[in-house]
PyMOL Python script that loads the backbone (N, CA, C, O; Angstrom):
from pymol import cmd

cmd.read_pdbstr("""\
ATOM      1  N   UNK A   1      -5.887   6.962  11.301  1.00  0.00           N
ATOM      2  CA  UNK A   1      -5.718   6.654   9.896  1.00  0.00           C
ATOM      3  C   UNK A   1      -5.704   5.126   9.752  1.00  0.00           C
ATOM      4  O   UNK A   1      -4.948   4.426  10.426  1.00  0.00           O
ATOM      5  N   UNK A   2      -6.526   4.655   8.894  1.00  0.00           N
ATOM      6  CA  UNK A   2      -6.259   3.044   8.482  1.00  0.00           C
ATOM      7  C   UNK A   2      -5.572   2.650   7.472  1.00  0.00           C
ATOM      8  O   UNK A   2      -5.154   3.419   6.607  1.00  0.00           O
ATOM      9  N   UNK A   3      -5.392   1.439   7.481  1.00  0.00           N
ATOM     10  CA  UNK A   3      -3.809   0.992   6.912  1.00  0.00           C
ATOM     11  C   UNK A   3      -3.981   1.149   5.197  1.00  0.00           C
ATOM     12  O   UNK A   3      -3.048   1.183   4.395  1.00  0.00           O
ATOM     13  N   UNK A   4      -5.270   1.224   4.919  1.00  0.00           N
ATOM     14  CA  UNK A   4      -5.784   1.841   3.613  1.00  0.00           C
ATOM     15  C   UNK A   4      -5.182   2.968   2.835  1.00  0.00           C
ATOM     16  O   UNK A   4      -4.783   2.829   1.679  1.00  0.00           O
ATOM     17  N   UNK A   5      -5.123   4.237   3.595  1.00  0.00           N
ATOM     18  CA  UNK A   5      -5.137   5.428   4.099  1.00  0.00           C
ATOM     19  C   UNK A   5      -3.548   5.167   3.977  1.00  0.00           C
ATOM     20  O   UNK A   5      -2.869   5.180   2.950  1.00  0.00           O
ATOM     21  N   UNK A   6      -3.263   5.000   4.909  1.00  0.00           N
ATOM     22  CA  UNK A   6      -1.116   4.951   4.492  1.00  0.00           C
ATOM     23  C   UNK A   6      -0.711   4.356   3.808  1.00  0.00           C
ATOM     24  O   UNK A   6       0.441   4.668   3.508  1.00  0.00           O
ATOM     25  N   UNK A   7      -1.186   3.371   3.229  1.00  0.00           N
ATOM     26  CA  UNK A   7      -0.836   3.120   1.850  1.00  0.00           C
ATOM     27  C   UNK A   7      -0.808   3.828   0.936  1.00  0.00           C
ATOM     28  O   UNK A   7       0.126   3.858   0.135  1.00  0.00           O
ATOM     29  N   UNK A   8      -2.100   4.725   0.864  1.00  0.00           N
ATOM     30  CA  UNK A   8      -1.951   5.998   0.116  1.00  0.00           C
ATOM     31  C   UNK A   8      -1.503   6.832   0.266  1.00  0.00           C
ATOM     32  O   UNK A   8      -1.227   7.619  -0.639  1.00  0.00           O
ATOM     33  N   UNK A   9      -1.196   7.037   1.705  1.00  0.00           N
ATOM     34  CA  UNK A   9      -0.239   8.109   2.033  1.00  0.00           C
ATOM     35  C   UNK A   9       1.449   7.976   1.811  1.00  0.00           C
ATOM     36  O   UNK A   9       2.097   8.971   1.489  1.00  0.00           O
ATOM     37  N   UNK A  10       2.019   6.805   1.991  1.00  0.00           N
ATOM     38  CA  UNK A  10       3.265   6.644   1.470  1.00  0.00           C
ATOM     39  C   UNK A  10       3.299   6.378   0.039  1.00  0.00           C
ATOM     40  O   UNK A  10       4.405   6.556  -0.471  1.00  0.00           O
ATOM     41  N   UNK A  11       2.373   6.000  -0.732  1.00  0.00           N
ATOM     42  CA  UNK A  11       2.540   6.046  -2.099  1.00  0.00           C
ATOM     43  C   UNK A  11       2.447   7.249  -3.066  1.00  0.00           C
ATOM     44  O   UNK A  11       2.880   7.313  -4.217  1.00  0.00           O
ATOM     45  N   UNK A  12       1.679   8.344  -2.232  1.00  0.00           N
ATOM     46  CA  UNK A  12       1.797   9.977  -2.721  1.00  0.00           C
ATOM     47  C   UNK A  12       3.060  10.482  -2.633  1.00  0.00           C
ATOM     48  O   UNK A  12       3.562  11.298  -3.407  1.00  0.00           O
ATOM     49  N   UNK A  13       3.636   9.911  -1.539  1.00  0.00           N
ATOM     50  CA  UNK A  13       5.150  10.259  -1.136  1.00  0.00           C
ATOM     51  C   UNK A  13       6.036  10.377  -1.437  1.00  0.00           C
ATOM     52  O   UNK A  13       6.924  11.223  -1.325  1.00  0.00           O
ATOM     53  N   UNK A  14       5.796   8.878  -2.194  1.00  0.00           N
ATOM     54  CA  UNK A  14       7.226   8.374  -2.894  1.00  0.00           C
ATOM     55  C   UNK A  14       6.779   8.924  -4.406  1.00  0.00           C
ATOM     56  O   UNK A  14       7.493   8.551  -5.336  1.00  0.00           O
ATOM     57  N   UNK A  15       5.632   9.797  -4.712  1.00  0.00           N
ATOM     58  CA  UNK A  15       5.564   9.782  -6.152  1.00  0.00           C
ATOM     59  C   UNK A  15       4.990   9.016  -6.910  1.00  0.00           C
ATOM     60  O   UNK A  15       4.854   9.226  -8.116  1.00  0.00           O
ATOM     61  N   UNK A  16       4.547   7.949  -6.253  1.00  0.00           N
ATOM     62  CA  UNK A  16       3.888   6.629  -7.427  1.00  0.00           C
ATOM     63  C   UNK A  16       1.903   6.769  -7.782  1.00  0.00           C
ATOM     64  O   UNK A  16       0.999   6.800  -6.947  1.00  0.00           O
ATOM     65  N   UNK A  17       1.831   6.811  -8.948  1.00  0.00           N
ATOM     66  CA  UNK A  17       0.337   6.148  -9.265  1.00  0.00           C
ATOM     67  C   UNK A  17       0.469   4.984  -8.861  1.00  0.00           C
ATOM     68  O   UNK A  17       1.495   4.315  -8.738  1.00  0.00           O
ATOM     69  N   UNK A  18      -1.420   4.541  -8.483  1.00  0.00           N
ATOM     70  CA  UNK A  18      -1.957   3.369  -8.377  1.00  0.00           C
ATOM     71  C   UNK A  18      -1.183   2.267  -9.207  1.00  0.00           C
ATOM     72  O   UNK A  18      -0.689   1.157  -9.010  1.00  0.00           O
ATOM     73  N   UNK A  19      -1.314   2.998 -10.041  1.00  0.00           N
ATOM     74  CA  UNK A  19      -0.930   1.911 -11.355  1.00  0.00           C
ATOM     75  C   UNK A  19       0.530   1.776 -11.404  1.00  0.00           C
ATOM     76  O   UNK A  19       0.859   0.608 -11.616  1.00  0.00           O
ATOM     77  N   UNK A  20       1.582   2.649 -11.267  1.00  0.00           N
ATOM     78  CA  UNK A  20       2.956   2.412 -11.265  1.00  0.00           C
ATOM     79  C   UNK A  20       3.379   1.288  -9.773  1.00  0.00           C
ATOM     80  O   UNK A  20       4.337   0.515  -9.812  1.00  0.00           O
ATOM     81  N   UNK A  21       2.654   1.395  -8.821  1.00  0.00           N
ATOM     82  CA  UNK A  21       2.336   0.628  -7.380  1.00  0.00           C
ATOM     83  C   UNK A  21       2.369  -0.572  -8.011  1.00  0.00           C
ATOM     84  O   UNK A  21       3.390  -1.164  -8.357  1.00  0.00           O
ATOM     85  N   UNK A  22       1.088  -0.979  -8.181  1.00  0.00           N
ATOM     86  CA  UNK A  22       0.857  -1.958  -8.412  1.00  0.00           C
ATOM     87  C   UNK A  22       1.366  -2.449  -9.575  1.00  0.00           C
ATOM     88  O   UNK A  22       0.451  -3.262  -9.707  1.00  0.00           O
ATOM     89  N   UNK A  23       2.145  -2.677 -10.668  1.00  0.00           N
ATOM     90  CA  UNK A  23       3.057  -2.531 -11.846  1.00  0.00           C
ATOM     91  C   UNK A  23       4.359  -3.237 -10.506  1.00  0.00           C
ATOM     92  O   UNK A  23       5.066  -4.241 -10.586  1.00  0.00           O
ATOM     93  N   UNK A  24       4.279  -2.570  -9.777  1.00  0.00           N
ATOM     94  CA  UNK A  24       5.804  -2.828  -9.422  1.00  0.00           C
ATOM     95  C   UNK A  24       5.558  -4.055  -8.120  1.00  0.00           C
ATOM     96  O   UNK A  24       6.518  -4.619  -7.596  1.00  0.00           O
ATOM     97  N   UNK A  25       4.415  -4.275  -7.809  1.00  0.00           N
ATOM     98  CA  UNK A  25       3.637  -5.373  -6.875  1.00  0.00           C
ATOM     99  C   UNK A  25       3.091  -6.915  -7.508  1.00  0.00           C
ATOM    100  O   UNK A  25       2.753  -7.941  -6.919  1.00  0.00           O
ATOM    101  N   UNK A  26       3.173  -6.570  -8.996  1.00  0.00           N
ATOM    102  CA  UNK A  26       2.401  -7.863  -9.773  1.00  0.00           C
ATOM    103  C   UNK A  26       1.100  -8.021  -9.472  1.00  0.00           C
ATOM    104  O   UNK A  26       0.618  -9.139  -9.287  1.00  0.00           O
ATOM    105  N   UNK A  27       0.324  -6.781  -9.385  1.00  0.00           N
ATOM    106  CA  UNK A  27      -0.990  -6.812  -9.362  1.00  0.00           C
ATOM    107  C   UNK A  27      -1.967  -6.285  -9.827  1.00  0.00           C
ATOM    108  O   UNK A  27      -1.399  -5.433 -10.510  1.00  0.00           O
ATOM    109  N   UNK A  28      -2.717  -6.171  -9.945  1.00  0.00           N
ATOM    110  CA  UNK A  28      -3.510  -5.360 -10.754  1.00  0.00           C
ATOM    111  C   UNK A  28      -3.916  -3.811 -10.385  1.00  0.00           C
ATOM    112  O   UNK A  28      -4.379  -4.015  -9.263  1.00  0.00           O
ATOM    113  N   UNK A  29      -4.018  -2.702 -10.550  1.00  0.00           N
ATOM    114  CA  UNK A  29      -4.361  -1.549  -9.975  1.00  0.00           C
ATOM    115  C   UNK A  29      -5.595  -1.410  -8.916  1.00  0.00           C
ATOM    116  O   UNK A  29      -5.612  -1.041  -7.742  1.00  0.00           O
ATOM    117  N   UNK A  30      -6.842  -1.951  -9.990  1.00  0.00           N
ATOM    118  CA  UNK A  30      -7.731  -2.506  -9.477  1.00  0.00           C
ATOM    119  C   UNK A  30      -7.947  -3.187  -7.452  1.00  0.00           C
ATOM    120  O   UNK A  30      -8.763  -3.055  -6.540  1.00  0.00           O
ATOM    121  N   UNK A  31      -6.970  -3.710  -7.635  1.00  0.00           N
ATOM    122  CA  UNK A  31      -6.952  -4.612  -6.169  1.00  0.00           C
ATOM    123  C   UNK A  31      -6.148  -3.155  -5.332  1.00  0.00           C
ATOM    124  O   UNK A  31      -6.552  -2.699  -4.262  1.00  0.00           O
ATOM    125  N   UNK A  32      -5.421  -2.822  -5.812  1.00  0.00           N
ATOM    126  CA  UNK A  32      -4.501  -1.807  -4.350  1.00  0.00           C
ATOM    127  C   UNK A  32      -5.368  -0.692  -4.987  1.00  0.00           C
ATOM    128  O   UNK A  32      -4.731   0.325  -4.713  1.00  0.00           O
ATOM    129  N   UNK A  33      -6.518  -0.297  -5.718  1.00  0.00           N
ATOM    130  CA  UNK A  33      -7.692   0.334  -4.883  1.00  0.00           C
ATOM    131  C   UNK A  33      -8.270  -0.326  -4.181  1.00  0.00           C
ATOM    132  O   UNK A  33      -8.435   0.048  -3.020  1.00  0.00           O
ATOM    133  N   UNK A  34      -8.528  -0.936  -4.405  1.00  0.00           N
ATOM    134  CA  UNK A  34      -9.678  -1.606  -2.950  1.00  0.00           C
ATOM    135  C   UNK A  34      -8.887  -1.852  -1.341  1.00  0.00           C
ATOM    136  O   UNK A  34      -9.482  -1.982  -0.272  1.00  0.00           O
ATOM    137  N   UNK A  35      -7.652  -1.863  -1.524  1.00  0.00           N
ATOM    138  CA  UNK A  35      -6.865  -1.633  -0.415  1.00  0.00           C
ATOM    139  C   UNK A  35      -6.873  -0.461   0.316  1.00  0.00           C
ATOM    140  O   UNK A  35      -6.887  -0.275   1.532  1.00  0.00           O
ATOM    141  N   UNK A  36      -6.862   0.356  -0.692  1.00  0.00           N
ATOM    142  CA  UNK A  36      -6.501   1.866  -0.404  1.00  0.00           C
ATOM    143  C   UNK A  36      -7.851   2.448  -0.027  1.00  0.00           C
ATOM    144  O   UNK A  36      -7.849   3.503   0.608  1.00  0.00           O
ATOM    145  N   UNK A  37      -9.088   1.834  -0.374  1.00  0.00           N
ATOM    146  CA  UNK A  37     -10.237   2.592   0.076  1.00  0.00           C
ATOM    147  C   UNK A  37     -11.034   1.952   1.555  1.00  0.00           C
ATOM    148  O   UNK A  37     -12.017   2.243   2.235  1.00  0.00           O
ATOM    149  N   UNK A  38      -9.812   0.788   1.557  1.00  0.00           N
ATOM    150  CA  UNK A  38     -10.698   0.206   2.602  1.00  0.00           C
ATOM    151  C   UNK A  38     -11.282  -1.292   2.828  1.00  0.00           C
ATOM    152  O   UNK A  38     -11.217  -2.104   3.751  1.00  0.00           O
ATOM    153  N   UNK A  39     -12.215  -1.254   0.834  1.00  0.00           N
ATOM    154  CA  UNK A  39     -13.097  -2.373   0.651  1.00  0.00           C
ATOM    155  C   UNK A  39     -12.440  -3.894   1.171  1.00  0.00           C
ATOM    156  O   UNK A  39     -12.867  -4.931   1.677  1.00  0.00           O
ATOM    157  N   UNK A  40     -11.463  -3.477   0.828  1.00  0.00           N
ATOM    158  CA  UNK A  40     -10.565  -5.359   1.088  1.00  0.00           C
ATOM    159  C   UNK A  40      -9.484  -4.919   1.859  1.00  0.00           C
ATOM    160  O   UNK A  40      -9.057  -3.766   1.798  1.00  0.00           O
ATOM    161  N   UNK A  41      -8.901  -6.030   2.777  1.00  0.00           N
ATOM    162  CA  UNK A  41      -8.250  -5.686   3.803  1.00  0.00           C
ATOM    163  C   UNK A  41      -6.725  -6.351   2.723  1.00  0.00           C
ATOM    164  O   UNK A  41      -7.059  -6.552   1.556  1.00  0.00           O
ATOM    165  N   UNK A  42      -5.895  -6.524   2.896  1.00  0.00           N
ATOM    166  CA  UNK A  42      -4.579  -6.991   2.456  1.00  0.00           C
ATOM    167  C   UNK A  42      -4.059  -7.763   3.632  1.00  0.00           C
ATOM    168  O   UNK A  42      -3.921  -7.468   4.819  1.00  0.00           O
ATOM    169  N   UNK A  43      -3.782  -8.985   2.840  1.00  0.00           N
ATOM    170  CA  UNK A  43      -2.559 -10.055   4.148  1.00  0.00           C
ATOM    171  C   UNK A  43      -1.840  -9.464   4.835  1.00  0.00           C
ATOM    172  O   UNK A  43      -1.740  -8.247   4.680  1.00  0.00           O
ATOM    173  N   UNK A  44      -1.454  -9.816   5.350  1.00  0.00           N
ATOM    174  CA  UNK A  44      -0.028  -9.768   5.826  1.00  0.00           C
ATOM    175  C   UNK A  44       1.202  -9.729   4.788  1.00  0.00           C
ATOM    176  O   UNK A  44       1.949  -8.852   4.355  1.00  0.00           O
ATOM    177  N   UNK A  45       1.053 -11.007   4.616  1.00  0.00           N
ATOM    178  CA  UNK A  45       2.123 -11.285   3.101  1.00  0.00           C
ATOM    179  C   UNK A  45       2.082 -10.299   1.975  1.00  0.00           C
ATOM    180  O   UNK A  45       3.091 -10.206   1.276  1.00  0.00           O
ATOM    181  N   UNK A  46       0.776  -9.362   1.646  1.00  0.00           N
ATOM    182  CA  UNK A  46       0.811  -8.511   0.722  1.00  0.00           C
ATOM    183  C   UNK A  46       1.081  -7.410   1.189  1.00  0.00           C
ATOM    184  O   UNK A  46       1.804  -6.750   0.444  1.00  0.00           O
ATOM    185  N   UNK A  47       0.720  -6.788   2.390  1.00  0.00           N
ATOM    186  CA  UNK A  47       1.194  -5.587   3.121  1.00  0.00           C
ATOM    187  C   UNK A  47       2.802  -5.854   3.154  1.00  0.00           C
ATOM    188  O   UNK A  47       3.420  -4.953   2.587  1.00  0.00           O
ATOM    189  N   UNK A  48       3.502  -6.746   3.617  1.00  0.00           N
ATOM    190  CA  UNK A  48       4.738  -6.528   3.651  1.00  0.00           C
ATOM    191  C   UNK A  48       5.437  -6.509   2.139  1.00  0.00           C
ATOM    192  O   UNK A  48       6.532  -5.975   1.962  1.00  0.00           O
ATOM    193  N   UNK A  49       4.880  -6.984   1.344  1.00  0.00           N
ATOM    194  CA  UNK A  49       5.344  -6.650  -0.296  1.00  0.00           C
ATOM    195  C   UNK A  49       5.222  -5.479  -0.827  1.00  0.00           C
ATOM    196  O   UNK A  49       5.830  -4.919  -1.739  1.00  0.00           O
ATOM    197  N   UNK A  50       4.018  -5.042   0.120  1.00  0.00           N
ATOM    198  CA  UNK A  50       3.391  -3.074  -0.419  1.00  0.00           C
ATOM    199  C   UNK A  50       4.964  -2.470   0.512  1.00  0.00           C
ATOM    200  O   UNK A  50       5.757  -1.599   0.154  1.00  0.00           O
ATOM    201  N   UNK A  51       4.975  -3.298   1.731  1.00  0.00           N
ATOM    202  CA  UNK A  51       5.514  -2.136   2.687  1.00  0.00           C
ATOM    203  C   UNK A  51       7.353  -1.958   1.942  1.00  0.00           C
ATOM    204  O   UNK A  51       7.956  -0.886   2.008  1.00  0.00           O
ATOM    205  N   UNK A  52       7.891  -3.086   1.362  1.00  0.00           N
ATOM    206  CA  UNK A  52       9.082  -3.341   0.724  1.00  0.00           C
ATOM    207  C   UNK A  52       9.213  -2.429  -0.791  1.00  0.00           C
ATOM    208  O   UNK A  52      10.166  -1.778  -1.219  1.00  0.00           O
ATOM    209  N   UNK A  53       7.925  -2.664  -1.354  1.00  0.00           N
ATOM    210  CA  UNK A  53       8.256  -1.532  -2.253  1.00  0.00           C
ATOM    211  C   UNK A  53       7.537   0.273  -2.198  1.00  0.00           C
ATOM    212  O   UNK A  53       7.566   1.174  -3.037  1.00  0.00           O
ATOM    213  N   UNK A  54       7.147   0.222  -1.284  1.00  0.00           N
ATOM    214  CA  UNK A  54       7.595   1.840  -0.471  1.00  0.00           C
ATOM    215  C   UNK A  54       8.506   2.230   0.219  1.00  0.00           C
ATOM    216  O   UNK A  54       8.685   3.412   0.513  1.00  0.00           O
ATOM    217  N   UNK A  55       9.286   1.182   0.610  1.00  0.00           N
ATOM    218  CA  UNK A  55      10.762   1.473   1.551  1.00  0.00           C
ATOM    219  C   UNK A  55      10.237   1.731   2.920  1.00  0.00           C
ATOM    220  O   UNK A  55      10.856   2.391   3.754  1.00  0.00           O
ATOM    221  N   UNK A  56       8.894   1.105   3.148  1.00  0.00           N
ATOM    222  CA  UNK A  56       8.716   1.400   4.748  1.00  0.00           C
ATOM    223  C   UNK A  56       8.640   0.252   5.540  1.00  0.00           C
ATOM    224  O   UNK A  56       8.802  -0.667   4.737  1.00  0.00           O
ATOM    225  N   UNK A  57       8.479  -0.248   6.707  1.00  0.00           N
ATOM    226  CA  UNK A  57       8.589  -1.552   7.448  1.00  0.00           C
ATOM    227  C   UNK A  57       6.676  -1.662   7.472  1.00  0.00           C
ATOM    228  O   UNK A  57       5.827  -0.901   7.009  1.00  0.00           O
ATOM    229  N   UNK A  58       6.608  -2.445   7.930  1.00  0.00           N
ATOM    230  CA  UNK A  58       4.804  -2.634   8.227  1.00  0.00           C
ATOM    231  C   UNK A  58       4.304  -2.478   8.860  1.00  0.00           C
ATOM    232  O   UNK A  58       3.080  -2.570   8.770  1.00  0.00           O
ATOM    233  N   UNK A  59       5.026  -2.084  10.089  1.00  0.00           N
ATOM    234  CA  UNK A  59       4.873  -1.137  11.768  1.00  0.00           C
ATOM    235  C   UNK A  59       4.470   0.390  10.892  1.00  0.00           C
ATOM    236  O   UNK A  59       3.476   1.055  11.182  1.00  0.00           O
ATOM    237  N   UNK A  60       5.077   0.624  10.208  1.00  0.00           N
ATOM    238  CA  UNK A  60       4.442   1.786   9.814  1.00  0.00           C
ATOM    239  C   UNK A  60       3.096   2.168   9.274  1.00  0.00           C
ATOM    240  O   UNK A  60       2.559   3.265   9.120  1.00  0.00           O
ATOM    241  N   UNK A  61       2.691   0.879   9.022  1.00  0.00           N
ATOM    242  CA  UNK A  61       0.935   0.677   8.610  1.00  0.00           C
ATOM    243  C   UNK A  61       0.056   0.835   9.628  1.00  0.00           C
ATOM    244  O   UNK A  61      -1.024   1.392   9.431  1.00  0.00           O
ATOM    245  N   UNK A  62       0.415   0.365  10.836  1.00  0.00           N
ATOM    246  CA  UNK A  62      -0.345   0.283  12.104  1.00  0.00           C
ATOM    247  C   UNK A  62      -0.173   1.733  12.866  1.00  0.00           C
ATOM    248  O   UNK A  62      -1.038   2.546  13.191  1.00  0.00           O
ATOM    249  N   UNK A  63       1.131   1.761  13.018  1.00  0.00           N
ATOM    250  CA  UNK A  63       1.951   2.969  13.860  1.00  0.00           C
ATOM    251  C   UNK A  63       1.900   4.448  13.064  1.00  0.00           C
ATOM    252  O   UNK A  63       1.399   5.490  13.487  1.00  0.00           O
ATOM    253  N   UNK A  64       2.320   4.304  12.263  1.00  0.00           N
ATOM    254  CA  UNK A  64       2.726   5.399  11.189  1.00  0.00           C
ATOM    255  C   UNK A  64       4.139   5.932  11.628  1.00  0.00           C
ATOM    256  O   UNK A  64       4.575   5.303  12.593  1.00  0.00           O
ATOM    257  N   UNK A  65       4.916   6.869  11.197  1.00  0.00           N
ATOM    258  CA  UNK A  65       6.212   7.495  11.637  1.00  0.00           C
ATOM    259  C   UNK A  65       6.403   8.708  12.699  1.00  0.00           C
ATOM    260  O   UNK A  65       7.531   9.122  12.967  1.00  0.00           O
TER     261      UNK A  65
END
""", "prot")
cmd.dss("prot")
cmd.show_as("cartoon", "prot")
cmd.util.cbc("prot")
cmd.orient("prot")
């Protein structure tokens, strides 16, 4: 699974739309699709802002649980 992919997978999780995600990230929906499909990769610095408001660490992006 790529880190795309668990992003979407912990954000089904917790219950959130794209749009409630990103609403709560200061970003546009737009961009955490393109995360989520792949097209654009995400920092570091933004993965750990995704990973803080899913309640998961960022080892879990790579690793999974």
């Amino acid at each position: 699974m790529d880190i795309g992919s668990r992003i979407r997978f912990y954000r089904d999780l917790r219950g959130l739309s794209q749009r409630q995600l990103a609403c709560r990230l200061h970003m546009a929906a737009s961009q955490l699709s393109r995360y989520e499909t792949g097209r654009t990769e995400p920092t570091l610095a933004v993965l750990a802002r995704i990973a803080r408001a899913l309640k998961v660490s960022v080892s879990d992006f790579f690793f999974g649980r």
